[in-house]
N, CA, C and O atoms as CSV, one atom per row, in Angstrom:
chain,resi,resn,atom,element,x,y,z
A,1,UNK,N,N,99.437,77.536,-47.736
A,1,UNK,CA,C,98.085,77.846,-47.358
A,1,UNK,C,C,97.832,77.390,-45.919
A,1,UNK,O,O,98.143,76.229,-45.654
A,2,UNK,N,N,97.307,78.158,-44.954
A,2,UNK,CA,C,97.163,78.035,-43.447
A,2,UNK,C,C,95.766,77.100,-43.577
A,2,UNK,O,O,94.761,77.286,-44.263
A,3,UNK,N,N,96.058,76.190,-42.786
A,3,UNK,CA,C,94.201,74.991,-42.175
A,3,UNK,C,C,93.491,76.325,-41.628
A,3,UNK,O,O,93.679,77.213,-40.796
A,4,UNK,N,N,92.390,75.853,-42.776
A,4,UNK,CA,C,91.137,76.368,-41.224
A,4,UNK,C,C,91.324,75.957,-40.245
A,4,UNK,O,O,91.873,74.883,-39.998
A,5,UNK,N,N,90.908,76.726,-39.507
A,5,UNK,CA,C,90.287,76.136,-38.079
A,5,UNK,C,C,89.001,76.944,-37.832
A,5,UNK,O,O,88.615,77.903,-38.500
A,6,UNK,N,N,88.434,76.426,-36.819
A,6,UNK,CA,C,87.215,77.180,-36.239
A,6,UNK,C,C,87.321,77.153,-34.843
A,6,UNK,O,O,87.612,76.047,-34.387
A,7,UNK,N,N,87.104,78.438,-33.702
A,7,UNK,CA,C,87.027,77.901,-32.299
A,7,UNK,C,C,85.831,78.097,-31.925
A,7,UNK,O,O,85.037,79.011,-32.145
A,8,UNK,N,N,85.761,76.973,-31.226
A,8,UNK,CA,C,84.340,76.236,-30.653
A,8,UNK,C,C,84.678,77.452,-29.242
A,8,UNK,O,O,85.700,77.914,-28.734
A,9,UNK,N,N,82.972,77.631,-28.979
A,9,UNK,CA,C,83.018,78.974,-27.705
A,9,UNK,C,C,82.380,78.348,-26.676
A,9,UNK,O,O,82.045,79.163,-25.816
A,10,UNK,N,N,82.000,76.926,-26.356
A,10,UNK,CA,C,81.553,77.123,-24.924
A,10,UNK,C,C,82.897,76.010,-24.106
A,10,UNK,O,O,83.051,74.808,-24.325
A,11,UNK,N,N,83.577,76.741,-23.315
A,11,UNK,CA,C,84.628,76.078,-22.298
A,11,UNK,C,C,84.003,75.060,-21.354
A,11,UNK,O,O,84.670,74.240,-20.724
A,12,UNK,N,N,82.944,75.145,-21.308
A,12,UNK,CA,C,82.398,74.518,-19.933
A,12,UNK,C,C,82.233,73.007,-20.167
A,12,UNK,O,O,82.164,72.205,-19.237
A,13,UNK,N,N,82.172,72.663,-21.483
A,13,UNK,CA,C,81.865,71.436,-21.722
A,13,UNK,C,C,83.196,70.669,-21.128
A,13,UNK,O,O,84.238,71.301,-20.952
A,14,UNK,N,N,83.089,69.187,-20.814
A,14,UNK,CA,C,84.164,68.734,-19.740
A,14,UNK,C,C,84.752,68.010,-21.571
A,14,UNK,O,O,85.907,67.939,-21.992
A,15,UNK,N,N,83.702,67.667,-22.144
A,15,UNK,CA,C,83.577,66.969,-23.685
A,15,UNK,C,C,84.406,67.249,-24.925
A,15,UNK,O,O,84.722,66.532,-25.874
A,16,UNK,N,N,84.680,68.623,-24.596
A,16,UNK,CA,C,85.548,69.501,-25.163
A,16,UNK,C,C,86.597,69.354,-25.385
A,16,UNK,O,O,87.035,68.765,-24.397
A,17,UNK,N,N,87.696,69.557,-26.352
A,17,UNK,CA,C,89.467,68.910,-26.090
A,17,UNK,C,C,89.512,69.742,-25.663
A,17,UNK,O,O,88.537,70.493,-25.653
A,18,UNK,N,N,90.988,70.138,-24.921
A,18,UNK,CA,C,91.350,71.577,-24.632
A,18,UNK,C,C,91.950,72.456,-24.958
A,18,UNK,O,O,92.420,73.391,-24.310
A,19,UNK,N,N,91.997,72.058,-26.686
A,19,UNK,CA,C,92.390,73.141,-27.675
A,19,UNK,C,C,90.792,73.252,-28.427
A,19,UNK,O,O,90.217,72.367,-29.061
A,20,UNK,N,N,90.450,74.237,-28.209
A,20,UNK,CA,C,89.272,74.604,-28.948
A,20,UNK,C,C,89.032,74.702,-30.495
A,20,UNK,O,O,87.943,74.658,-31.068
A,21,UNK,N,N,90.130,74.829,-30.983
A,21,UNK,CA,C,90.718,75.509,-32.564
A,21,UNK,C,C,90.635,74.467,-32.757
A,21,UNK,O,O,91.446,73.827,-32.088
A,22,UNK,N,N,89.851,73.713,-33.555
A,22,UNK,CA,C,89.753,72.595,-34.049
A,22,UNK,C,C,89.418,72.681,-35.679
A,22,UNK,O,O,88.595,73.494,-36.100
A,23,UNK,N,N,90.048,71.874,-36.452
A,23,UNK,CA,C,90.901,71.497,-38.228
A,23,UNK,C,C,89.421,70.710,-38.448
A,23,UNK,O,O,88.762,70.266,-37.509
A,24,UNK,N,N,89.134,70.648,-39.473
A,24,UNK,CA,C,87.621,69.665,-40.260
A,24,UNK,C,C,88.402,68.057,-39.458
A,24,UNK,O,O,87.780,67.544,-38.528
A,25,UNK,N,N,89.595,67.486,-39.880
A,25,UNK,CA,C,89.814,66.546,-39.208
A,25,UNK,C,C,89.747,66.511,-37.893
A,25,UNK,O,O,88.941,65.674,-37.485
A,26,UNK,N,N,90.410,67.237,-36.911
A,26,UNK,CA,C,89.860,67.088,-35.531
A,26,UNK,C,C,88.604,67.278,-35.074
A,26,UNK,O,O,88.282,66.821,-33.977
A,27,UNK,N,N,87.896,67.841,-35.701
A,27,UNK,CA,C,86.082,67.787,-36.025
A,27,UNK,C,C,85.311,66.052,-36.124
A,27,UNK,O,O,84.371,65.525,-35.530
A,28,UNK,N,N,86.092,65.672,-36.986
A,28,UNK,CA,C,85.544,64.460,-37.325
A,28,UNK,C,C,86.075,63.280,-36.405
A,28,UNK,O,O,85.246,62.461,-36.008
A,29,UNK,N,N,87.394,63.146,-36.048
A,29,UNK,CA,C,87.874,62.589,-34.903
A,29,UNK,C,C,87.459,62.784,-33.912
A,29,UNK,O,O,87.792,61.996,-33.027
A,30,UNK,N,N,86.619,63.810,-33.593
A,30,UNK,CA,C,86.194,64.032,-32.036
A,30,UNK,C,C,84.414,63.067,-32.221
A,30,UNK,O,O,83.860,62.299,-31.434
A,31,UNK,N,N,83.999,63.552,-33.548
A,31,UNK,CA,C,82.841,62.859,-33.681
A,31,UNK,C,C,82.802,61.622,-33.325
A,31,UNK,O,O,81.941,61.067,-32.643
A,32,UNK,N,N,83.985,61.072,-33.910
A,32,UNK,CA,C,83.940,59.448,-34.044
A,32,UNK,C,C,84.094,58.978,-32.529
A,32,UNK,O,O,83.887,57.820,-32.163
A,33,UNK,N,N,84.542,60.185,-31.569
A,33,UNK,CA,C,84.959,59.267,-30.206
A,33,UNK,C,C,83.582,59.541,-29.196
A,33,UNK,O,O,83.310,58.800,-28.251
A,34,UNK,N,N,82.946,60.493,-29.502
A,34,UNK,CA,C,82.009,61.126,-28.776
A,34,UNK,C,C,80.390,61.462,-29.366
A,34,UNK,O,O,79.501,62.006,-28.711
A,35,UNK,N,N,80.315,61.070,-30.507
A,35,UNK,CA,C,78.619,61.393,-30.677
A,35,UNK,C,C,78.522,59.757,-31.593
A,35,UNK,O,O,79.265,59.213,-32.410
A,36,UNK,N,N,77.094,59.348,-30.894
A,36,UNK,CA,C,76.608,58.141,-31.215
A,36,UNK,C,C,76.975,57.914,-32.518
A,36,UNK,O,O,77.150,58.781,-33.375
A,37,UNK,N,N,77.127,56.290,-32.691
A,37,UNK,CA,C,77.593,56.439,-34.345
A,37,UNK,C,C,76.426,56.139,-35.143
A,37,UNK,O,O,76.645,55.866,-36.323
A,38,UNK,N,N,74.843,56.133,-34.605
A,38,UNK,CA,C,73.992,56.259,-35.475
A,38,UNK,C,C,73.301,57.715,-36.177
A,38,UNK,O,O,72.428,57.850,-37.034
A,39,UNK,N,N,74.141,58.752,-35.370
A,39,UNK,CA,C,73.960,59.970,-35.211
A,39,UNK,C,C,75.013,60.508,-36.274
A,39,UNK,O,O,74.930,61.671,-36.670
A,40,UNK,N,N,75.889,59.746,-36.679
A,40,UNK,CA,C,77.379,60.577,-37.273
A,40,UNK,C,C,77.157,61.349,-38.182
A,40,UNK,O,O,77.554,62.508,-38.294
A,41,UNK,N,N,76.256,60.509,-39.151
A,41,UNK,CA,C,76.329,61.133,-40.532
A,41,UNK,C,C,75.418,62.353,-40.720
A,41,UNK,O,O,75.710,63.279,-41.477
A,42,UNK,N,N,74.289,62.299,-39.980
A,42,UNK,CA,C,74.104,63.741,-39.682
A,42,UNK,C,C,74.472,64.826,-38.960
A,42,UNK,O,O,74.177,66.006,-39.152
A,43,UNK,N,N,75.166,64.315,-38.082
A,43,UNK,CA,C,75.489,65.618,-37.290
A,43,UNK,C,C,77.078,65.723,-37.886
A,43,UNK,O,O,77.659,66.788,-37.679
A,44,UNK,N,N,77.602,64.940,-38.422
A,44,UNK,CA,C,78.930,65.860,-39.556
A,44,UNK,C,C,78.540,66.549,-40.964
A,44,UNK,O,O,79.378,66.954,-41.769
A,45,UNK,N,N,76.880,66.635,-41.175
A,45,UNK,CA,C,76.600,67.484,-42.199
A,45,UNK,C,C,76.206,68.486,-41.592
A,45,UNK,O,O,76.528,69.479,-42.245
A,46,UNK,N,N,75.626,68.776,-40.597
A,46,UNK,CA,C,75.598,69.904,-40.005
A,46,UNK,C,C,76.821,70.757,-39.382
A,46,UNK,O,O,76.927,71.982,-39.315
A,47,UNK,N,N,77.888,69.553,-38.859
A,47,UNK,CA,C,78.783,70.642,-38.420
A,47,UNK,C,C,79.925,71.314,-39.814
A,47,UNK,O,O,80.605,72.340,-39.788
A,48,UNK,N,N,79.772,70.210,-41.013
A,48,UNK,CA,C,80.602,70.733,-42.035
A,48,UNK,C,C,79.794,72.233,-42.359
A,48,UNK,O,O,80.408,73.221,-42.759
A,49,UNK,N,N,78.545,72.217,-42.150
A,49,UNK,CA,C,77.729,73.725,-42.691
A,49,UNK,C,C,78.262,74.686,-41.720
A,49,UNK,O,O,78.583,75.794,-42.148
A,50,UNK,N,N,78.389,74.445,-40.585
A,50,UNK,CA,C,79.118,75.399,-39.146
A,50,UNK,C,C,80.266,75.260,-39.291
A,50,UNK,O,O,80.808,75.718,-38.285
A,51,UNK,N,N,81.279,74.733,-40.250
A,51,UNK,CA,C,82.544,74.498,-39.990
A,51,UNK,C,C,82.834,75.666,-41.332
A,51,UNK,O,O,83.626,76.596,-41.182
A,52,UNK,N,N,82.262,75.502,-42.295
A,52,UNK,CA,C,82.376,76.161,-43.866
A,52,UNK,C,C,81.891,77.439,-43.843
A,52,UNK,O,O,82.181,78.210,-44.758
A,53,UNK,N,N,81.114,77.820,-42.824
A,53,UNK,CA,C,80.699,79.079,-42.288
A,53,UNK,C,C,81.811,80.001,-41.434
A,53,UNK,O,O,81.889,81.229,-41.486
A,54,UNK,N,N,82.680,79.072,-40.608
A,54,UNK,CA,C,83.557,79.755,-39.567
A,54,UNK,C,C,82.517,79.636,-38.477
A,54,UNK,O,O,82.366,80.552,-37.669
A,55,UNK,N,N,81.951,78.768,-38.443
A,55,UNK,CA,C,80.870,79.690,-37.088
A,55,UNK,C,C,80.471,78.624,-35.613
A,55,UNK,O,O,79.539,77.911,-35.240
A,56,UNK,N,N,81.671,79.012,-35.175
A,56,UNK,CA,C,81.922,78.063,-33.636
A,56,UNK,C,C,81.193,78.503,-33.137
A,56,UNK,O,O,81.907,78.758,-32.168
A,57,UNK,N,N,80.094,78.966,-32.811
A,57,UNK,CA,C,79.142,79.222,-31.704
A,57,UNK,C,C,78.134,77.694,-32.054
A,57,UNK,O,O,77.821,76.851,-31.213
A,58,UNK,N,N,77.831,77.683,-33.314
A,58,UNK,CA,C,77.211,76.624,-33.497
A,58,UNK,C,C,77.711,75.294,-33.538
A,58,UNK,O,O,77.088,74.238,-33.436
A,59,UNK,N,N,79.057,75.520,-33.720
A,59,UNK,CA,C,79.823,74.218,-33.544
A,59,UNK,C,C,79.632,73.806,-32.442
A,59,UNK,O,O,79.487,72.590,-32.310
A,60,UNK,N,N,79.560,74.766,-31.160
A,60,UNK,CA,C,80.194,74.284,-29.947
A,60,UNK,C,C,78.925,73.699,-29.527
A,60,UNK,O,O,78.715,72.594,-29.025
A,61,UNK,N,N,78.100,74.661,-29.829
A,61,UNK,CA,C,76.310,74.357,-29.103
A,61,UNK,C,C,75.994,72.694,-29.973
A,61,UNK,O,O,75.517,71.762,-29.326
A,62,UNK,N,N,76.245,72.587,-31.055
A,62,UNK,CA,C,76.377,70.915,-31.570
A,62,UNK,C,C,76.925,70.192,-31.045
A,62,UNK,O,O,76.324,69.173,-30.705
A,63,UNK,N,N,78.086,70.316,-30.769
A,63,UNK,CA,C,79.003,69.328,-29.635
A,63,UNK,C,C,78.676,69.249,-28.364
A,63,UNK,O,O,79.000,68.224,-27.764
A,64,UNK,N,N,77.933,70.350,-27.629
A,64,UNK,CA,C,77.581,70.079,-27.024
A,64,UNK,C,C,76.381,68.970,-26.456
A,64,UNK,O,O,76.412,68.219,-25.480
A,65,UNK,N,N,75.594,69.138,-27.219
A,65,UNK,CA,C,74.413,68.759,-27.341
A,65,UNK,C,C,74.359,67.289,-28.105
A,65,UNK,O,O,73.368,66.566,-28.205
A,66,UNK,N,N,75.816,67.022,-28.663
A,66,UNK,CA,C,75.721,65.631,-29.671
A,66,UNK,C,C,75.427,64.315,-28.988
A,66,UNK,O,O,75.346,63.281,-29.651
């Protein structure tokens, strides 16, 4: 069985890894290095809803914005 992935669509972020195709784990590893950790637990229920969807537009606009 192939990992999901989802690709996150905005490049511009510097925040960004530079593999976009990012696994629920590299999702959550990026959380832990980069969005406040009083912020975590909600914004990994929102991105699991954008992640379970396929839908990197919203992923990316979350990461961006985290």
């Amino acid at each position: 069985m192939a990992t999901k992935r989802v690709q996150l669509v905005n490049p511009w972020s510097k925040a960004l890894p530079p593999d976009r195709n990012m696994t629920w784990a590299e999702i959550k590893t990026w959380c832990a290095e980069n969005v406040h950790p009083r912020n975590q637990d909600e914004w990994l229920k929102e991105a699991r809803t954008a992640f379970r969807a396929n839908d990197g537009e919203q992923l990316g606009i979350m990461i961006i914005g985290s």
